[in-house]
KETORFI-246717 format. One record per residue: x, y, z of N, C-alpha, C in turn. Coordinates in steps of 0.05 Angstrom, whole numbers, plus 32768, in hexadecimal, padded with zeros to 4 digits. Each point is the difference from the previous one (the first is absolute). Layout:
BEGIN
XYZXYZXYZ/...
//
This chain:
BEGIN
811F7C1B9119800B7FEF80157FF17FE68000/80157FEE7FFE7FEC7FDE80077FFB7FF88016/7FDE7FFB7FFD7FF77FFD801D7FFE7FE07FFF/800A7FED801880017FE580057FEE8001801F/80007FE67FFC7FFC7FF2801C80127FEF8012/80007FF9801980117FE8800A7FED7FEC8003/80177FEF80027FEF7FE580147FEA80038011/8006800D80167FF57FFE80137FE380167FF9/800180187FF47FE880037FEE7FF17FFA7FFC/80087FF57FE47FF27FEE7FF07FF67FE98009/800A7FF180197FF97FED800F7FE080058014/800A802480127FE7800B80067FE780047FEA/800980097FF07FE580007FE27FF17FE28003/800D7FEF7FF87FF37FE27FF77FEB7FF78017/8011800580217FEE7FF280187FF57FE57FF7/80167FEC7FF57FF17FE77FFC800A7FE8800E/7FEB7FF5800A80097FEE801980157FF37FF8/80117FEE800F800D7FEC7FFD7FF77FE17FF7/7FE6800080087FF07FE67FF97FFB80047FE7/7FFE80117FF37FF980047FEA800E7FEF7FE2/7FE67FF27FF8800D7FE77FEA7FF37FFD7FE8/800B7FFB7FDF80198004800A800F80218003/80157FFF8007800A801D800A800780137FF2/800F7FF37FE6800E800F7FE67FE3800D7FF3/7FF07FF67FFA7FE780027FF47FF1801C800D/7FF67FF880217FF680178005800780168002/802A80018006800780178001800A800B7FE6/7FF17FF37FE9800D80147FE17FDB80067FFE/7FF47FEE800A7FE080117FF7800680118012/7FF88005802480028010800A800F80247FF1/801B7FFC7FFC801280117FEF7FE880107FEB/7FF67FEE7FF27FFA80077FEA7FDF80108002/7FF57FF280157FEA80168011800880188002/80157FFF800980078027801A800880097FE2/800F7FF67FE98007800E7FE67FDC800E7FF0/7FEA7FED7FFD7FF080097FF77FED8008800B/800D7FFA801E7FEE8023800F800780158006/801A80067FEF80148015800980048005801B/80067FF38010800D80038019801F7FF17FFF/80057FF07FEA801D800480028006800D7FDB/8006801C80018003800F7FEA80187FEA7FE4/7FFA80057FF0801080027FDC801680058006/801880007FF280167FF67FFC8011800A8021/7FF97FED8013800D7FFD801B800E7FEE7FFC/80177FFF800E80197FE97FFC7FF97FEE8016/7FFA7FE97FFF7FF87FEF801180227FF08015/7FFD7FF8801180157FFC800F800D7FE87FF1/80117FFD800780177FE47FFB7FEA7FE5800D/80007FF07FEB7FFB7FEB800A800A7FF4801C/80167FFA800380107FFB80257FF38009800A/8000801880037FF4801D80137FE480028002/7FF57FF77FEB7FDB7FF9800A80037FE88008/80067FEA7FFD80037FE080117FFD80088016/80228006800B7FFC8010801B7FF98004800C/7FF0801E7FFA7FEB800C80147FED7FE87FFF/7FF07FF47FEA7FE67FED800580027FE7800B/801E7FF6800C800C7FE3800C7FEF7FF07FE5/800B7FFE7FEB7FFF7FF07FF2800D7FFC7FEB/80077FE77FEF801A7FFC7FF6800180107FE7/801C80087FF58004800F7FE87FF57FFD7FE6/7FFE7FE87FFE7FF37FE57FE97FDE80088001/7FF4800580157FE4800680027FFF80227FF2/80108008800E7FF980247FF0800D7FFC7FE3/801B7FF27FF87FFC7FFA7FEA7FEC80027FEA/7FF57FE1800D7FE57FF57FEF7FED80168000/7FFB8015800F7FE7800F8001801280137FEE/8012800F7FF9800480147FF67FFF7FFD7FDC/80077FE17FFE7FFE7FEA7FE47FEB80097FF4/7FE87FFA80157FE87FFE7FFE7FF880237FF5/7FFE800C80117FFC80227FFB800880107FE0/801B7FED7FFE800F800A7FEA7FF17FF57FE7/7FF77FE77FFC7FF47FE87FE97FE480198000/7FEB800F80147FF37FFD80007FFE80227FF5/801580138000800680137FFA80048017800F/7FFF7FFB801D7FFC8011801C801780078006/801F7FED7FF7801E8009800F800A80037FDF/801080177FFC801480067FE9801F80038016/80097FED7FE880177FFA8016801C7FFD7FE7/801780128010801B7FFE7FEA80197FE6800D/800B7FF67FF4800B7FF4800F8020800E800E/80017FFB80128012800880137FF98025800A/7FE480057FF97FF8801C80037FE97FFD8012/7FEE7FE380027FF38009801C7FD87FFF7FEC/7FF5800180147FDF7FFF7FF17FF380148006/7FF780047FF07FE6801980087FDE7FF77FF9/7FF38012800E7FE87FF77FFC7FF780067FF1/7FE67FFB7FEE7FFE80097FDF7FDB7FEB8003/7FFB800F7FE97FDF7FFD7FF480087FE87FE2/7FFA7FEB80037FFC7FF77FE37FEA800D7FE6/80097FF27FEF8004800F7FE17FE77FEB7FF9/7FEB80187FEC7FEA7FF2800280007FDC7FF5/80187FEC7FED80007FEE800580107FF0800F/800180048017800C7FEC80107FEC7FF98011/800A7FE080077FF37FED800680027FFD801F/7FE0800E800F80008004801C80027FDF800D/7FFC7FEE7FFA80017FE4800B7FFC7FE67FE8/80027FF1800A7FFD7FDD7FE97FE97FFD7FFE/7FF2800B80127FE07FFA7FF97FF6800D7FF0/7FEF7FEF7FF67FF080157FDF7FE7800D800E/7FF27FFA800F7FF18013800F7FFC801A8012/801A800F7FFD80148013800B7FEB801D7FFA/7FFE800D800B7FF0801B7FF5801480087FED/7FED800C7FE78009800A7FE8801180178003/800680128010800F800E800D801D7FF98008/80097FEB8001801B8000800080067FFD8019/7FF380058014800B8002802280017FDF8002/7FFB7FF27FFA80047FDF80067FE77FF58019/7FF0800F7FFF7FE97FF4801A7FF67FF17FF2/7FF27FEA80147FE47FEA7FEC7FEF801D8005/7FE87FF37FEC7FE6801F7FFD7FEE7FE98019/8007800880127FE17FF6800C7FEF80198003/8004801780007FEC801580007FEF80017FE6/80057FEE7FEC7FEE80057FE77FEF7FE37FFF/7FE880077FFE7FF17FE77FF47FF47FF87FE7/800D80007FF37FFE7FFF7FE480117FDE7FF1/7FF37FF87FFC800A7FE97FFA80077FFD7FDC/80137FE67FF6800880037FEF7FF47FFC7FE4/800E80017FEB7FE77FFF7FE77FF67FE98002/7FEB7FFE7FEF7FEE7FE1800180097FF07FE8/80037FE18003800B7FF57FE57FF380037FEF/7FEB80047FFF7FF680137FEE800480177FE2/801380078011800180217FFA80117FF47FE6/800E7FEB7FF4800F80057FEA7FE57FFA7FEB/7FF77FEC80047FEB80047FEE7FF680147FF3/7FF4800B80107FEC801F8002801480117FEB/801D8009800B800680097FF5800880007FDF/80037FDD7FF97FFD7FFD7FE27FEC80027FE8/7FEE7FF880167FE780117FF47FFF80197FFA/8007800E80217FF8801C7FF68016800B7FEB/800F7FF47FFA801980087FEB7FFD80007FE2/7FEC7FE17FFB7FF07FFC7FEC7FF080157FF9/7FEF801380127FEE80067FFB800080257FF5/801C80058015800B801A7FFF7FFA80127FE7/80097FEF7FEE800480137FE47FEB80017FF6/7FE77FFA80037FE580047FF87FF9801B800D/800E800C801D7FEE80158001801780147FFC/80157FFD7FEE801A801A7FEC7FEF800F7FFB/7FE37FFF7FEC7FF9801B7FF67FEE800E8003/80027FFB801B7FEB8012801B80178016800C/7FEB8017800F801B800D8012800A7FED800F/7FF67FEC800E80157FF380167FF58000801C/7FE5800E800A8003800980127FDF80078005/7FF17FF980167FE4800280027FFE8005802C/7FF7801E7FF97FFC800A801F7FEC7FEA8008/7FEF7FF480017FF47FEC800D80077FE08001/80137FF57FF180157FEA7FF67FF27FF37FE8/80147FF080047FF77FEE7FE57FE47FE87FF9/7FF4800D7FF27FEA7FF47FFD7FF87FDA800E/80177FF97FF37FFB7FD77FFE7FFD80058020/80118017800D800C7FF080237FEC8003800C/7FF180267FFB7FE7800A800B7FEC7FE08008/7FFF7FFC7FE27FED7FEB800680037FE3800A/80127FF88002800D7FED800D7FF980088024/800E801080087FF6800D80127FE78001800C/7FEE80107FEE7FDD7FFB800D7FFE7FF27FFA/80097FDA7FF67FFB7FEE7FF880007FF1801D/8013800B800C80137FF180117FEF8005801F/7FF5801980067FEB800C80097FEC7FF38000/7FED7FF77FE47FE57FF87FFF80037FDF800D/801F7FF37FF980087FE3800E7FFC80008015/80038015801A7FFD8002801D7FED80108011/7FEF80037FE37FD87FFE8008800080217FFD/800B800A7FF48006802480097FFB80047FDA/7FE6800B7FF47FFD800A7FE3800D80157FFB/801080007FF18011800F7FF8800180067FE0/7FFD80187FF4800380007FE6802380107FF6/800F80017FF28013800E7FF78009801C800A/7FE6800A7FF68003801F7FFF7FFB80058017/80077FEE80187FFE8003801F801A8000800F/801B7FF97FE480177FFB8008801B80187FFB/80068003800D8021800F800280127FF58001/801A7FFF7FF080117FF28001801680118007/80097FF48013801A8012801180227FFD8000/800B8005800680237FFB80097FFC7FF6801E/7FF27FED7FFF80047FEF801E7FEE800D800D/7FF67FEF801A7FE3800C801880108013800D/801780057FFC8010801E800F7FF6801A7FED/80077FFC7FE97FF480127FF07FE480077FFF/7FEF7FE880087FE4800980047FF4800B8017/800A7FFB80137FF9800D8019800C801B7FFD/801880097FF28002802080027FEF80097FEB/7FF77FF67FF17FEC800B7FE57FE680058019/7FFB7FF0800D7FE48000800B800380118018/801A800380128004801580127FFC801D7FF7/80097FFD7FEA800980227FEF7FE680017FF5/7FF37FF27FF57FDD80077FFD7FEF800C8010/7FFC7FF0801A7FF37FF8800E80038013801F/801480028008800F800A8020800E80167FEF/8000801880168001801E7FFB80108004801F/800F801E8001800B8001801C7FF07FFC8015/80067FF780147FF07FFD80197FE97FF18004/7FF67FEA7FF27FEC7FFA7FEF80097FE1801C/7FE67FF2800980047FEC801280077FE77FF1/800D7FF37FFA800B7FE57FF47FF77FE88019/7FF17FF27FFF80047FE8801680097FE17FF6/80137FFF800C800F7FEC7FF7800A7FE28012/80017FEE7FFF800A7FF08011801580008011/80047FF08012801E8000800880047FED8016/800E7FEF7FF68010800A7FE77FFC7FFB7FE0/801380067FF37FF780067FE1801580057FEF/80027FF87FE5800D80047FE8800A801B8008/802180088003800F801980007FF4800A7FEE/80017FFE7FEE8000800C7FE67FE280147FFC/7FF47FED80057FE3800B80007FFC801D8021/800F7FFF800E80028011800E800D80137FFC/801480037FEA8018800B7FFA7FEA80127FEC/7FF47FF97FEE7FF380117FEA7FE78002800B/7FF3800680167FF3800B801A800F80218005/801A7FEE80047FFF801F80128015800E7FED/80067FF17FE2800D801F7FEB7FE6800F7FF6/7FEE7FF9800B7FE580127FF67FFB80138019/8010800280147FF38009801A7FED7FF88011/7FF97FEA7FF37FDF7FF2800880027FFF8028/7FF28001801080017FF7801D7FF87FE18007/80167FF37FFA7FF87FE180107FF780038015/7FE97FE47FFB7FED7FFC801D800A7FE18008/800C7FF5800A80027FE47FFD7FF17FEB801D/7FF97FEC7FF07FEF7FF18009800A7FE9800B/80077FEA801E80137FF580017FF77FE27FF4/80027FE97FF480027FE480047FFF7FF38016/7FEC7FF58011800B7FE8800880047FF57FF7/80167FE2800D800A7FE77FFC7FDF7FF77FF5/7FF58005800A7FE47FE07FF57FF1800D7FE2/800480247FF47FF380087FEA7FFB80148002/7FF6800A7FF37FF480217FFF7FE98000801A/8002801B80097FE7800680157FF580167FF1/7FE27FF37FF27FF980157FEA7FF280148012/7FFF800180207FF38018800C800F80178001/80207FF68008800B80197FF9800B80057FE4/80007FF37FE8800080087FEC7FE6801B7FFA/7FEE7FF080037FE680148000800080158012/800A8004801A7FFF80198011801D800E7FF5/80127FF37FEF8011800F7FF87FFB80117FDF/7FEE7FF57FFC7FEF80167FE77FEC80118001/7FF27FF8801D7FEC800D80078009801F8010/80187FF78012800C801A800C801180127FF4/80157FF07FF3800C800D7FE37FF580147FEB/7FE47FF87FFA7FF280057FF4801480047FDE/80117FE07FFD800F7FFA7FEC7FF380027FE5/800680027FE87FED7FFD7FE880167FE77FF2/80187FF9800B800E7FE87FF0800C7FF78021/80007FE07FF280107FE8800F80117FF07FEC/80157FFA8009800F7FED7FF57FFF7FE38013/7FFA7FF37FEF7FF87FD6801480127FF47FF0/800A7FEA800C80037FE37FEC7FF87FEB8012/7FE47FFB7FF77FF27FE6800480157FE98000/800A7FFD7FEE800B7FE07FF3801D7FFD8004/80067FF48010801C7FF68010800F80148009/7FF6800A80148006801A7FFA801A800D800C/800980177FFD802380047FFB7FFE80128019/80177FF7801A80107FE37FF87FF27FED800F/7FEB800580117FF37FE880177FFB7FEF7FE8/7FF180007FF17FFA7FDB7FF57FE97FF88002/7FEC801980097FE07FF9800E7FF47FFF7FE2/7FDF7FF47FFF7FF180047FF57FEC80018002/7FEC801A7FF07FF28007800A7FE67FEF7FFF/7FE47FF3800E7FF67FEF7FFC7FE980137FEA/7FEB7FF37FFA7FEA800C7FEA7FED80108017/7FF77FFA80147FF88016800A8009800E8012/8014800480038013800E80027FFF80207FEF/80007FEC7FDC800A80207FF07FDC80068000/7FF07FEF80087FE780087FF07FF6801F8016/80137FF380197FF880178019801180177FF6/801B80037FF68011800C7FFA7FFA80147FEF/7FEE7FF57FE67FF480127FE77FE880108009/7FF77FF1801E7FE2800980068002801C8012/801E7FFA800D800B802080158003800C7FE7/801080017FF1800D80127FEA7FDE80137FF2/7FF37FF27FF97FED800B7FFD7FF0800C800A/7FFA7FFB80237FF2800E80138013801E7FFF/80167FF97FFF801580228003800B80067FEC/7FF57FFE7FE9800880067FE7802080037FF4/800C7FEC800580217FF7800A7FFE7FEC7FD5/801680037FFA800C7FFE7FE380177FE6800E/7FF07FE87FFA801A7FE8800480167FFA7FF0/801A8006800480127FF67FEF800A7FE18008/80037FF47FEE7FFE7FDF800A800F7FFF7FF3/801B7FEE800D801C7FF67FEE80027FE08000/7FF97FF97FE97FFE7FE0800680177FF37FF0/801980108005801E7FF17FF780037FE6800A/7FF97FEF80147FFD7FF0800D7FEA7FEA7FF8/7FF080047FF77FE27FF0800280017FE97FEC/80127FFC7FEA80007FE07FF180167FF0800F/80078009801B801D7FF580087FF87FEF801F/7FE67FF67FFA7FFE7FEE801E80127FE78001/80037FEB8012801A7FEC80067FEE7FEF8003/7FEF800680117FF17FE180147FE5800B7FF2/7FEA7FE07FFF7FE980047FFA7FF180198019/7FED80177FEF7FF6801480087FDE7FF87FF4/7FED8010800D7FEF80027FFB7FFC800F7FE9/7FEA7FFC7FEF8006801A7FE67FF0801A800D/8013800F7FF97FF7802080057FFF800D7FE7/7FE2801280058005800E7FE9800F80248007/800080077FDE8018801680057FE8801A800C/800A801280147FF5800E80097FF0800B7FF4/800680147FE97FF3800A7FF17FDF7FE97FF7/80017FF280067FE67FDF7FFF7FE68018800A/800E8003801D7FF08014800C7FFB80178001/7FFF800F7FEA7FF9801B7FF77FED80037FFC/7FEF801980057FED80017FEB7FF880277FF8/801C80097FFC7FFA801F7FFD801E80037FF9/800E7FEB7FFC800C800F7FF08026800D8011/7FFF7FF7801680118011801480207FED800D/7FF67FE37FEC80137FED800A801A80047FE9/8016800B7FFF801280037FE880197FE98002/80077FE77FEF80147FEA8009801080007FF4/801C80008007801F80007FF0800A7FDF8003/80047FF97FE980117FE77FF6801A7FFE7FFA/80117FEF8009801F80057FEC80087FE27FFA/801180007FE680067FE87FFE801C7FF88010/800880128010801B8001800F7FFE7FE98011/7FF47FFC801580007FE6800E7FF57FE57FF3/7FF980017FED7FF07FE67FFC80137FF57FE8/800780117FE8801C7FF97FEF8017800C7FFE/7FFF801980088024800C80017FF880218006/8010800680138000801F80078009800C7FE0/80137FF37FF7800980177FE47FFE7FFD7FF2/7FE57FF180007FE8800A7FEA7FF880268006/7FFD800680117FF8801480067FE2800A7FF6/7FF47FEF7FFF7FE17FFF7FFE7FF18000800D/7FE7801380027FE77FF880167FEB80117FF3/7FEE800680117FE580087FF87FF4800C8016/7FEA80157FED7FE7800680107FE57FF47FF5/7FEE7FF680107FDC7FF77FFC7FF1801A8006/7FF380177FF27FF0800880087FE5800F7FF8/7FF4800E80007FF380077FEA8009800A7FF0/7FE57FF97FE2801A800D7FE7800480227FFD/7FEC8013800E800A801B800280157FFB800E/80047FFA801E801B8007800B80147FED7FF4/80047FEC7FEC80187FF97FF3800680157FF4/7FEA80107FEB800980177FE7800E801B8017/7FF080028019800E80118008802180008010/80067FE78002801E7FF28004800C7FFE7FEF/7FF57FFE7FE0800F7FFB7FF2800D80207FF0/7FED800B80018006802480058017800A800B/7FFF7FF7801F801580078012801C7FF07FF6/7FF87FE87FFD801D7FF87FFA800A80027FEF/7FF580067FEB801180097FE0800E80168003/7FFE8011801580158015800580177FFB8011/7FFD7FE3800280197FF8801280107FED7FF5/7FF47FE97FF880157FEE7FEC7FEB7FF67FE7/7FF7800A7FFB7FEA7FF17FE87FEA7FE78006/80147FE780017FF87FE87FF980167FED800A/7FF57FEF800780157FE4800A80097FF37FE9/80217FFA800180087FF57FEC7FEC7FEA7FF1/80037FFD7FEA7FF37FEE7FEC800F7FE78003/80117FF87FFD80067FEC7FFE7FF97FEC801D/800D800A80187FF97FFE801F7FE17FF38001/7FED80147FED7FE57FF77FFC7FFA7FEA7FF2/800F7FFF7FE87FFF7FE17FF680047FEA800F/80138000800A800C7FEB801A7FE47FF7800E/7FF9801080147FEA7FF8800D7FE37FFD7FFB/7FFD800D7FE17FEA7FF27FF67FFF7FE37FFC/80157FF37FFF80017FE17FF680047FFC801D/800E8004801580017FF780197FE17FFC8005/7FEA80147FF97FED7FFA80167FF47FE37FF2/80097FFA7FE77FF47FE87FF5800D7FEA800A/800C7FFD800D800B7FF280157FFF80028020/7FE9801280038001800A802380067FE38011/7FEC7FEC7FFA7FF77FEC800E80277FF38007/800C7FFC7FE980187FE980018010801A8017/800180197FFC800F801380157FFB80008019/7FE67FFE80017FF48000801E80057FDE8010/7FFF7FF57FF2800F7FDA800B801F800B8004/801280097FE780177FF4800780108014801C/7FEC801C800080068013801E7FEC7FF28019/7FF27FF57FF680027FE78020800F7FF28003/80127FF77FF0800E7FEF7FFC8022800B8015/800380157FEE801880067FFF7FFF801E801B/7FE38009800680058013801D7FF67FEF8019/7FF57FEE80007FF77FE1801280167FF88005/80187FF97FF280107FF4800B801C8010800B/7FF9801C7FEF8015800880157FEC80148016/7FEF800480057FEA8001801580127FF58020/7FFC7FDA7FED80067FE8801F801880037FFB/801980107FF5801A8000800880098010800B/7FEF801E800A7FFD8013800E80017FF58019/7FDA80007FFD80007FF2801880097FF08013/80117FEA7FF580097FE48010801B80108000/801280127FF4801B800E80147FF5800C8012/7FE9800E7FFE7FF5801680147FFC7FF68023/7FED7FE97FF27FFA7FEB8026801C8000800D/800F7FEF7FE580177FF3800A80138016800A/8000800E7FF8801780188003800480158010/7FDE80027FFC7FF5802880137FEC7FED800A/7FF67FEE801B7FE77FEE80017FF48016800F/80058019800A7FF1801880107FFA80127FEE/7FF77FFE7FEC7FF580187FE77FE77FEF7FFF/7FEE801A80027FEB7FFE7FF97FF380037FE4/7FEC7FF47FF07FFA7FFF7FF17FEB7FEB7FF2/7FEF800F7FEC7FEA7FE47FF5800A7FFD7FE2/7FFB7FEC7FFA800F7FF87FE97FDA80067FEC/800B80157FEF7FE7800F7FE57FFA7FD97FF0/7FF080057FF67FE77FE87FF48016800C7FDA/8006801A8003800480007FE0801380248004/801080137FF48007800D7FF880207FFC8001/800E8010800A801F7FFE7FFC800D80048020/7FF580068016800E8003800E7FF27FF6801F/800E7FFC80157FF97FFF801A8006801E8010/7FED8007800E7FFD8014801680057FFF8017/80228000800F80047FF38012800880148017/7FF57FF380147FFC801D801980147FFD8012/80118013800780148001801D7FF380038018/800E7FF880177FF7800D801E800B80178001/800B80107FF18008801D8002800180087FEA/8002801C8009800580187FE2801B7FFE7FF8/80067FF27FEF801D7FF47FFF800E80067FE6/7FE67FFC7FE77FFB7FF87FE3801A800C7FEC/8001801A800D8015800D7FE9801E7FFD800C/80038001802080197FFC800480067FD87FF0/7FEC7FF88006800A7FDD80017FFB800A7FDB/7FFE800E7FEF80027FFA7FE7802080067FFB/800B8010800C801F80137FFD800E7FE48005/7FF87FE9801580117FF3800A7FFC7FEB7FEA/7FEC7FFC7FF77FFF7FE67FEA8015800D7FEA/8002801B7FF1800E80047FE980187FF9800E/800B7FFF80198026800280057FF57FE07FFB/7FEE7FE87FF980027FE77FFB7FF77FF87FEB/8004801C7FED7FF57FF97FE37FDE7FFE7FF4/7FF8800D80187FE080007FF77FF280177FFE/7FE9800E7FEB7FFE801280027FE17FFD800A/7FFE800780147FDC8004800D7FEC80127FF5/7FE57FF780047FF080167FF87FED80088028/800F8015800F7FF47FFB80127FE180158009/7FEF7FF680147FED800B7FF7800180187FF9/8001801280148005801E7FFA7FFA80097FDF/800B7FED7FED7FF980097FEB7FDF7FFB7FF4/7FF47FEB80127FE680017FF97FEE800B8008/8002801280197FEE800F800B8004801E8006/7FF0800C80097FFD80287FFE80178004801D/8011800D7FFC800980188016800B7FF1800F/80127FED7FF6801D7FEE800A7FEA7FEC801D/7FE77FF37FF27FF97FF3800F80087FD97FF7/7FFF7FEC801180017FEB7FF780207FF48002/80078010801880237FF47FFF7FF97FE18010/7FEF7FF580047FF87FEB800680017FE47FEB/800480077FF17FF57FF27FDC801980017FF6/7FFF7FE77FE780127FF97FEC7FEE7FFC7FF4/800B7FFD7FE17FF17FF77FEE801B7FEA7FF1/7FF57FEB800280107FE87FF97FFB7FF37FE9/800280077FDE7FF37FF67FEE800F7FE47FF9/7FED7FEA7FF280087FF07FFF80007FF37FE0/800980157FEE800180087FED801D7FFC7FE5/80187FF08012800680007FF380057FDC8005/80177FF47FF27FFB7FE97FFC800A7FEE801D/7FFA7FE3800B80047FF8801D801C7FFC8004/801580047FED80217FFF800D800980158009/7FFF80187FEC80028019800B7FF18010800F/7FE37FF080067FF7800A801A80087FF98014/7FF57FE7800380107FF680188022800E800D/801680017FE9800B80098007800480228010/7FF080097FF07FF88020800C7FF07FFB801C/7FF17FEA80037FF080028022801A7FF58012/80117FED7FFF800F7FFB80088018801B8009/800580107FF1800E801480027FF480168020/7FDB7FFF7FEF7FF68005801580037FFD8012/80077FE9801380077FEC80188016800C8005/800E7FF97FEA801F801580047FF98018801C/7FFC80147FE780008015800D7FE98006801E/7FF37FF67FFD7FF27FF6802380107FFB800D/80177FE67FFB80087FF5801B8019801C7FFE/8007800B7FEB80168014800B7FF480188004/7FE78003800C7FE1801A80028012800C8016/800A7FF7801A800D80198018801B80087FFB/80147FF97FE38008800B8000800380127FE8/7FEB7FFC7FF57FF980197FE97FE380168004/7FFE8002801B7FE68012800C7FEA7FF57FF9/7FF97FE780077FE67FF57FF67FFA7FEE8015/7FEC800C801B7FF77FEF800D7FDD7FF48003/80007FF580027FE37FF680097FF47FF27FE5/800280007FEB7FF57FF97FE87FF77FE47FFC/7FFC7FF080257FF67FE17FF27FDC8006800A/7FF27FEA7FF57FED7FFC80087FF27FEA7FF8/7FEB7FFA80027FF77FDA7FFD7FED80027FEF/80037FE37FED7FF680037FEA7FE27FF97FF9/7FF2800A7FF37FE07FFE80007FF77FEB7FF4/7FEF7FEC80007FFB7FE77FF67FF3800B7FDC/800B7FED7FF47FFE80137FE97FDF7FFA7FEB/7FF480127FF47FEF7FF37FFA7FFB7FEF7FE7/7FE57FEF800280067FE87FE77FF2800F7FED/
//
């Protein structure tokens, strides 16, 4: 039996104001929300155009245009003189005109991802590494600790930011995602205390707790770490691993000062606590910073372990990163991981061996190019949302911006019916805490950001009638 909807239905589903502008737009995104959250089910016969106008007092020409829209985008399959149904697009159809659309097909901008785009760079690198390829044909292909030239490039890259580093101190990974579960699955056992920030890298929480591990989490203030309760959170825990990120750190934007980590390495060692340090972030400052050295600076036993990736600094798909640590526990990572994927592609490794011979021109042209869409964030943000709170980070990818209410995940539902996909806190902290928080990266380029904060605004001023109240608040003077 064919199940349809009416007008007046389908009209109740949407609940989208009348003010709402423009109108065609929000009510084919809206549509296309309740489709990919299954609350309006797969092949449903959607009403007659007239007949939804109708019920929504608005003209035929407007539901028109929105159903145009749905159909181009792959959401309405429609016969002619038979009526439309609702439907899932086919993995190439084209969710929107914008090229910055999540790779997924749903047509949202990605503002939940901070990952920015390749570096001009990257064609270079790659002709090189193309040149270079067929020199290593009559090898197996494949080295559990990586490829020699990068290793050392690497602790090269290390000994540049005052931290001695030799080769056989390096692991080469499938991205700092891949290294943090190498070092979880090492390291953390069931029930085992993890203390971790929070907020903090999902991910790194996520391969926390596929180990069973018991997060302890430690909160951030706005002004930095409070290394007393870091330290009373290792001391009572009685943790043997922490996961930190000192360096711009994800998603607040803080950094950690030098004595800061020197106090940080000095608790770890009073409670015999194993630092995992993720410094995906740390060649990516914006505004002149003081030089800091890398945590590990401050070791001296051995207990500081640091993950690198070249994902933020030249291209996520590279899918490259690293571990720094001693050279027994590399051989014993490199053990574990050969029973899981071997070795990081070879070629991938060529690439960013020649990138790091270029660190310096990468690190200018991502001031360049996350600086300025940084101030295009920002200047919609005043202008647009002037009651969001927030400090604008000295250097990483995103702003940390705080509501007057626990709002974060309903006001994310309401940005996708305006085409935006949020990252709201909840996902950065333990046990659905942080509905206070957004994370607002500023990551991709300043037209299509701007346009995505603007949307933002959108969906604020239409917040009471899509269940989203209280979400303004005033903005923090930002720092220099």
């Amino acid at each position: 039996m064919e199940r349809h909807l009416s007008g007046p239905q389908l009209a109740r589903l949407v609940g989208i104001s009348p003010e709402a502008r423009p109108y065609y737009r929000v009510l084919a995104e809206t549509v296309r929300t309740l489709i990919l959250d299954g609350r309006l089910p797969i092949r449903v016969r959607m009403p007659a155009e007239r007949h939804l106008a109708q019920a929504l007092g608005v003209s035929r020409t407007t539901v028109t245009t929105a159903y145009d829209r749905l159909r181009e985008q792959g959401y309405l399959d429609s016969r002619q003189g038979s009526g439309s149904w609702t439907a899932l697009p086919g993995p190439g159809a084209q969710g929107t005109e914008n090229p910055w659309v999540a790779p997924d097909g749903d047509g949202l901008l990605p503002l939940h991802s901070a990952a920015p785009a390749a570096t001009g760079l990257l064609p270079d690198a790659i002709a090189a590494a193309t040149e270079a390829y067929p020199r290593y044909g009559l090898g197996a292909g494949y080295d559990a600790v990586g490829l020699p030239p990068l290793r050392e490039a690497i602790a090269a890259r290390y000994g540049a930011r005052g931290l001695a580093t030799r080769p056989d101190q390096i692991l080469v990974t499938l991205g700092a995602q891949h290294a943090i579960h190498l070092l979880m699955t090492l390291l953390a056992g069931q029930g085992d205390p993890v203390v971790v920030e929070s907020p903090t890298y999902p991910h790194g929480l996520d391969a926390a707790r596929m180990r069973g591990a018991r997060l302890v989490p430690v909160g951030i203030p706005d002004e930095g770490w409070d290394l007393e309760l870091m330290s009373c959170a290792m001391r009572q825990s009685a943790a043997r691993l922490a996961y930190v990120i000192p360096d711009f750190q994800n998603p607040t934007g803080l950094l950690m000062a030098d004595g800061d980590r020197a106090a940080l390495v000095g608790a770890a060692r009073r409670y015999d606590t194993t630092l995992v340090v993720d410094e995906s972030w740390a060649e990516l400052a914006i505004d002149e910073v003081p030089a800091i050295s890398p945590l590990a600076a401050f070791d001296t036993d051995s207990r500081v372990i640091s993950i690198g990736s070249a994902s933020k600094l030249w291209w996520g798909g590279l899918r490259i990163g690293w571990i720094r640590g001693t050279a027994a526990l590399i051989r014993r990572l490199a053990v574990l991981r050969s029973s899981v994927d071997i070795a990081a592609p070879l070629f991938e490794q060529l690439v960013v061996t020649r990138l790091f011979e270029r660190i310096e021109e990468t690190k200018a042209e991502r001031r360049r190019t996350l600086g300025a869409s940084r101030s295009a964030l920002v200047e919609v943000l005043r202008a647009e949302l002037p009651e969001w709170r927030f400090t604008v980070p000295r250097g990483g990818g995103s702003l940390w911006v705080r509501l007057d209410a626990p709002v974060a995940t309903p006001f994310a539902d309401a940005a996708a019916a305006q085409g935006v996909r949020l990252a709201p806190g909840p996902w950065f902290g333990v046990d659905g805490t942080l509905e206070r928080y957004l994370r607002l990266p500023f990551t991709m380029p300043p037209r299509p950001l701007a346009d995505a904060a603007r949307r933002l605004a959108m969906a604020r001023a239409l917040g009471s009638s899509l269940g989203v109240h209280g979400a303004r608040a005033a903005p923090l003077t930002p720092t220099l």
